[in-house]
C-alpha positions as CSV (number, residue, x, y, z in Angstrom):
1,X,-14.2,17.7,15.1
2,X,-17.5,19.3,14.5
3,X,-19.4,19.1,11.3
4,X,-19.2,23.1,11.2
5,X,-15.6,22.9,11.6
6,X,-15.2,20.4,9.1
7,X,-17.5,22.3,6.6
8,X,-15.4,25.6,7.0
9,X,-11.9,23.5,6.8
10,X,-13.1,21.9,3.4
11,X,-14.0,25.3,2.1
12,X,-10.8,26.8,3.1
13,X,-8.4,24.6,1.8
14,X,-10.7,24.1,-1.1
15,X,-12.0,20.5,-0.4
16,X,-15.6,18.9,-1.5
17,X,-17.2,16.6,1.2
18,X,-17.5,13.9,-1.7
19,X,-13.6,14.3,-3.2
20,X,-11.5,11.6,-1.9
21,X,-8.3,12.1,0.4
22,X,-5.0,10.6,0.1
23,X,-1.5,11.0,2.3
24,X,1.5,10.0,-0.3
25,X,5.2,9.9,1.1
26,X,8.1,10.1,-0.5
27,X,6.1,12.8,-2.2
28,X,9.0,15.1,-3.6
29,X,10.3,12.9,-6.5
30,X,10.4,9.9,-8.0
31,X,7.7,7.5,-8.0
32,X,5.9,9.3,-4.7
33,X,6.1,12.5,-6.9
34,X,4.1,11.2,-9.7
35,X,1.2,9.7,-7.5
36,X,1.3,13.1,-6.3
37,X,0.7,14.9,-9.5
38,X,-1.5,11.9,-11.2
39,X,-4.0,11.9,-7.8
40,X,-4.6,16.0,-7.7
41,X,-5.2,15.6,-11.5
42,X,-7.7,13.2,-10.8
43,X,-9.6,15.5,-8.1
44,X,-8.2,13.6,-4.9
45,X,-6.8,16.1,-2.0
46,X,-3.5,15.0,-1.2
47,X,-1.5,15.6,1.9
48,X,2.4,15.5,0.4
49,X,5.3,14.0,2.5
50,X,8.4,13.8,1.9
51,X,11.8,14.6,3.8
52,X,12.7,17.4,2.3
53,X,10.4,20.4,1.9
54,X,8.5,20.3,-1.2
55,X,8.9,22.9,-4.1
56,X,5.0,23.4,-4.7
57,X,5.3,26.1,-7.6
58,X,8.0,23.4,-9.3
59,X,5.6,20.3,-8.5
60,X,2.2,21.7,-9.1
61,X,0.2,23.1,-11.3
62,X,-1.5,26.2,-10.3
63,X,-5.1,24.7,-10.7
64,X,-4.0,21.9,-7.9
65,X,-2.2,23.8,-5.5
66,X,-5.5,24.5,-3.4
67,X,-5.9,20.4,-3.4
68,X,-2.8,19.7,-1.8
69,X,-1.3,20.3,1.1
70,X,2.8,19.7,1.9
71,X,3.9,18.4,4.9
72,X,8.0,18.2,5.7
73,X,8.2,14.9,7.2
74,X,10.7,11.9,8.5
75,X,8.7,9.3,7.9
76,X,11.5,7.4,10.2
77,X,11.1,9.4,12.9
78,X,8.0,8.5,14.9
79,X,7.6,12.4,16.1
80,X,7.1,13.6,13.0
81,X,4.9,11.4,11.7
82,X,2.8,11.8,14.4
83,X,2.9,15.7,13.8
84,X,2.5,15.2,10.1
85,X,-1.0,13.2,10.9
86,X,-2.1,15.5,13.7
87,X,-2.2,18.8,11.3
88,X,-4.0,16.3,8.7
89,X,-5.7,15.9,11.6
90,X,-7.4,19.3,11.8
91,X,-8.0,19.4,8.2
92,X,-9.9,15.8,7.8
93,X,-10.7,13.0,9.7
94,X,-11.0,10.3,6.7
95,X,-8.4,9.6,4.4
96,X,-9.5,6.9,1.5
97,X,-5.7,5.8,0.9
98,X,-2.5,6.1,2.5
99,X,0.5,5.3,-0.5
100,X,4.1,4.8,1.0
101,X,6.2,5.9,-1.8
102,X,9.1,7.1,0.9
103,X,12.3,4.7,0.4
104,X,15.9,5.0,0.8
105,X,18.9,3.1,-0.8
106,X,22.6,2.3,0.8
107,X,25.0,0.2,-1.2
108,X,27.6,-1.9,-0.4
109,X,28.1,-5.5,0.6
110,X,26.5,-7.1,3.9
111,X,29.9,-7.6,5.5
112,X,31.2,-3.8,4.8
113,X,27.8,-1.9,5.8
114,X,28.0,0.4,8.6
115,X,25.6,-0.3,11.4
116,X,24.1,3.0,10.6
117,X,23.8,2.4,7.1
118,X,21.8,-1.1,7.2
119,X,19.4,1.0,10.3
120,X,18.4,3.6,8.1
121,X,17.3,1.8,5.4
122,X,15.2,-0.3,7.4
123,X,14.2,2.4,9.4
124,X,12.8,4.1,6.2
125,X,11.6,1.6,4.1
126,X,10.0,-0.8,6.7
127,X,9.8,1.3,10.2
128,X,8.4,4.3,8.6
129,X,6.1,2.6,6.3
130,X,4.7,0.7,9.9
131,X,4.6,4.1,11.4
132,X,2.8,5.8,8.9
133,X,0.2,3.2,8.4
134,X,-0.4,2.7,12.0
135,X,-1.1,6.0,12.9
136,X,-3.4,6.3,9.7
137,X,-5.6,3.7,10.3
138,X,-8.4,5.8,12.1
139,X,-8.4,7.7,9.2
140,X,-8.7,5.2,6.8
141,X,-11.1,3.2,8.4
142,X,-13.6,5.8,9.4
143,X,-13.8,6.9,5.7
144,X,-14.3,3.0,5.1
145,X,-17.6,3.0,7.1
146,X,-18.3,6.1,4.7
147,X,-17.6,5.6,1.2
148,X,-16.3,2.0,1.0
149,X,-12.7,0.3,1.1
150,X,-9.9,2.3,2.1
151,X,-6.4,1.5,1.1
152,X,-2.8,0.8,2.3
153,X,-0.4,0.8,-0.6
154,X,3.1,0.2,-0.1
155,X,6.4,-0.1,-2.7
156,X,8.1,-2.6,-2.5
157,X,11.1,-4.1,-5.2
158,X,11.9,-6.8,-7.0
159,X,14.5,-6.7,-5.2
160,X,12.8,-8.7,-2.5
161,X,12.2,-11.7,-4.4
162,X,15.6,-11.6,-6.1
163,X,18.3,-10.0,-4.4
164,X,21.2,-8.2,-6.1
165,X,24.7,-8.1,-4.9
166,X,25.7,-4.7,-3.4
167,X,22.1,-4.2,-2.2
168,X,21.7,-6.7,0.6
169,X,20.2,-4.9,3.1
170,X,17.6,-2.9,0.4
171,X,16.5,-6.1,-0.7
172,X,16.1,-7.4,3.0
173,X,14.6,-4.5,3.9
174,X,11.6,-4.9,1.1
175,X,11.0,-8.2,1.4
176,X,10.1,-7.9,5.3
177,X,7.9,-4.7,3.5
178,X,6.1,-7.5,1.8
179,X,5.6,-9.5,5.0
180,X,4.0,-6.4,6.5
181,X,1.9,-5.8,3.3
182,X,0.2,-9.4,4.2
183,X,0.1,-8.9,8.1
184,X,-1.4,-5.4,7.6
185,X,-3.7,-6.9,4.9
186,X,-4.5,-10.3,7.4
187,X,-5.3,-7.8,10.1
188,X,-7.3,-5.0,8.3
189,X,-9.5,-6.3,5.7
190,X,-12.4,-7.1,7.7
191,X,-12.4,-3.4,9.3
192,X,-12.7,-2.5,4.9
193,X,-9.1,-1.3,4.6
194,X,-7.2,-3.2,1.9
195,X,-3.6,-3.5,1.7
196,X,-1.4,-4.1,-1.5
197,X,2.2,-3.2,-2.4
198,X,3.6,-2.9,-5.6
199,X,6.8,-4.5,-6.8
200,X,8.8,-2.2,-9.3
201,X,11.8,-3.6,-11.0
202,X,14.5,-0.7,-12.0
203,X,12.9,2.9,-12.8
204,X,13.8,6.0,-14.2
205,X,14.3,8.6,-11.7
206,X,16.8,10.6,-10.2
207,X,18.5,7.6,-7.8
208,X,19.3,5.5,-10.9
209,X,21.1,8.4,-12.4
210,X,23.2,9.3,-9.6
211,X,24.6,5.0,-8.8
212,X,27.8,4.3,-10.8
213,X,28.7,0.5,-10.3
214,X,31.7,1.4,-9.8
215,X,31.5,3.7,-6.3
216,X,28.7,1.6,-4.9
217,X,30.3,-1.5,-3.4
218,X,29.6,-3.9,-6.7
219,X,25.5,-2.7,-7.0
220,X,24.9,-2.8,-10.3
221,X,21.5,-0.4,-11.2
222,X,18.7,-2.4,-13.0
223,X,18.9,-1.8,-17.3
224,X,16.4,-2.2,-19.8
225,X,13.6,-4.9,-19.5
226,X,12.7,-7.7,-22.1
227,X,10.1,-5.3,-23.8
228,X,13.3,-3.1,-24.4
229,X,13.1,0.0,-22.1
230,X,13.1,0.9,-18.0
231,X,10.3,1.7,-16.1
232,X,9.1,5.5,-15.4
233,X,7.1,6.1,-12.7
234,X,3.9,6.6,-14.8
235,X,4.2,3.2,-15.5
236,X,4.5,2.0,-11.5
237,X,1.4,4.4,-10.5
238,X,-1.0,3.0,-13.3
239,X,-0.8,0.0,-11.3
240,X,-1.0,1.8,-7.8
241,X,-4.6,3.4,-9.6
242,X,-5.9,0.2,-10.5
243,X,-5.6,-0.7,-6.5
244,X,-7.2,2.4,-5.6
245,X,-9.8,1.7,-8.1
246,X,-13.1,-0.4,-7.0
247,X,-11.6,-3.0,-9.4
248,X,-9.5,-3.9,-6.8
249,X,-12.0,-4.4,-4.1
250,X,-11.2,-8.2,-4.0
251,X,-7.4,-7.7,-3.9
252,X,-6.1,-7.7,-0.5
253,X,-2.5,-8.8,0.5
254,X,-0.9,-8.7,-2.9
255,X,2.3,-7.6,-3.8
256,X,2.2,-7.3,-7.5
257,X,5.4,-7.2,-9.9
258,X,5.8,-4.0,-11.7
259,X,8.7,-5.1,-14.1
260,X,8.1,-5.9,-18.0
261,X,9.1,-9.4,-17.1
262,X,12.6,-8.4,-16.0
263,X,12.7,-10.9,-12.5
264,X,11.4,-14.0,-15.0
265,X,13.6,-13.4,-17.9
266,X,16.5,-14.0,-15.2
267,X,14.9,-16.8,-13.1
């Protein structure tokens, strides 16, 4: 892309040359949904993904909508990913951190899970977090050799380090998320692209609302933590800014709990 083209792209979607870029999935609610609204607040340009198309005018407020642009995107499907990065594509060629907020959950025991079920969720939660990253590492590391460390930040659960019944193949599906948070992280740190993942125990969005233990195979949804409440997702995403932050530039490869104690109060 020339630097004219570039120029005339930032002034049209309302970008600065020195305002740092960001591609969140999962972008429509939930935990993706907040790092959306906390980054644009913060002056970053986000590129939104998620599923389902996104309701700007619910989402944003009016002073952001120039900084963001929405992308309807299956992060599963490696298609449209790839079309998803190729129109970020013609509006930047850096991105400063790629956030995989973008996660599905099936219950039900191992044994009763349809074959489809237990695909999808992997294909979401560990395929499409591969996808995205894969594709976005030109991006990330080009505005690396800019501006400093890039980043790769994935959710993961507690549910990989202590499985619950009724969620088998969630919690196998984030704990192989964690194993490609450190291989990602092995392989990219010394091109200045650091990768992390946060851990969140339960949190208060729409999914928890919606399980009832008794419909879901036996799942039983996360309840309050030792210091007496859930998570909300404000709480997850201070901890995702302190990895985008440069106090994180030695942090590479962790996957940091995000859980008031929860998983060691039942260890």
């Amino acid at each position: 892309m020339s630097g004219q083209r570039r120029t005339a792209l930032h002034t049209l979607y309302g970008y600065t040359l020195n305002t740092k870029s960001a591609v969140v999935t999962g972008a429509g609610s939930g935990i993706g949904k907040e790092c959306l609204q906390t980054l644009l607040a913060e002056g970053w340009n986000v590129f939104a993904l998620d599923i389902s198309e996104i309701d700007r005018d619910r989402l944003l407020a009016a002073d952001y909508a120039a900084k963001c642009t929405s992308l309807q995107c299956d992060v599963s499907d490696s298609s449209s990913v790839e079309r998803a990065f190729r129109h970020i594509g013609t509006q930047t060629e850096k991105l400063n951190a790629l956030i995989c907020c973008a996660g599905i959950l099936r219950t039900g025991s191992l044994e009763s899970m349809t074959t489809e079920a237990f695909d999808a969720v992997f294909s979401v939660n560990v395929r499409g977090s591969w996808l995205c990253a894969r594709i976005g590492i030109p991006f990330l590391e080009r505005a690396a050799q800019e501006s400093g460390p890039s980043r790769i930040i994935f959710v993961s659960s507690t549910a990989a380090l202590r499985p619950k019944v009724g969620a088998g193949a969630y919690s196998a599906s984030k704990a192989a998320l964690g194993n490609l948070t450190r291989s990602f992280a092995a392989e990219l740190a010394s091109r200045g692209i650091l990768v992390n993942a946060v851990a969140p125990g339960a949190v208060d969005t729409p999914l928890w609302g919606t399980l009832d233990p008794a419909s879901v195979g036996g799942y039983k949804p996360g309840g309050l933590s030792p210091i007496g409440r859930m998570a909300n997702p404000s709480d997850i995403v201070a901890v995702i800014k302190f990895l985008l932050s440069s106090n994180s530039d030695y942090v590479a490869g962790a996957i940091i709990p995000v859980d008031a104690a929860t998983s060691a109060a039942r260890a």
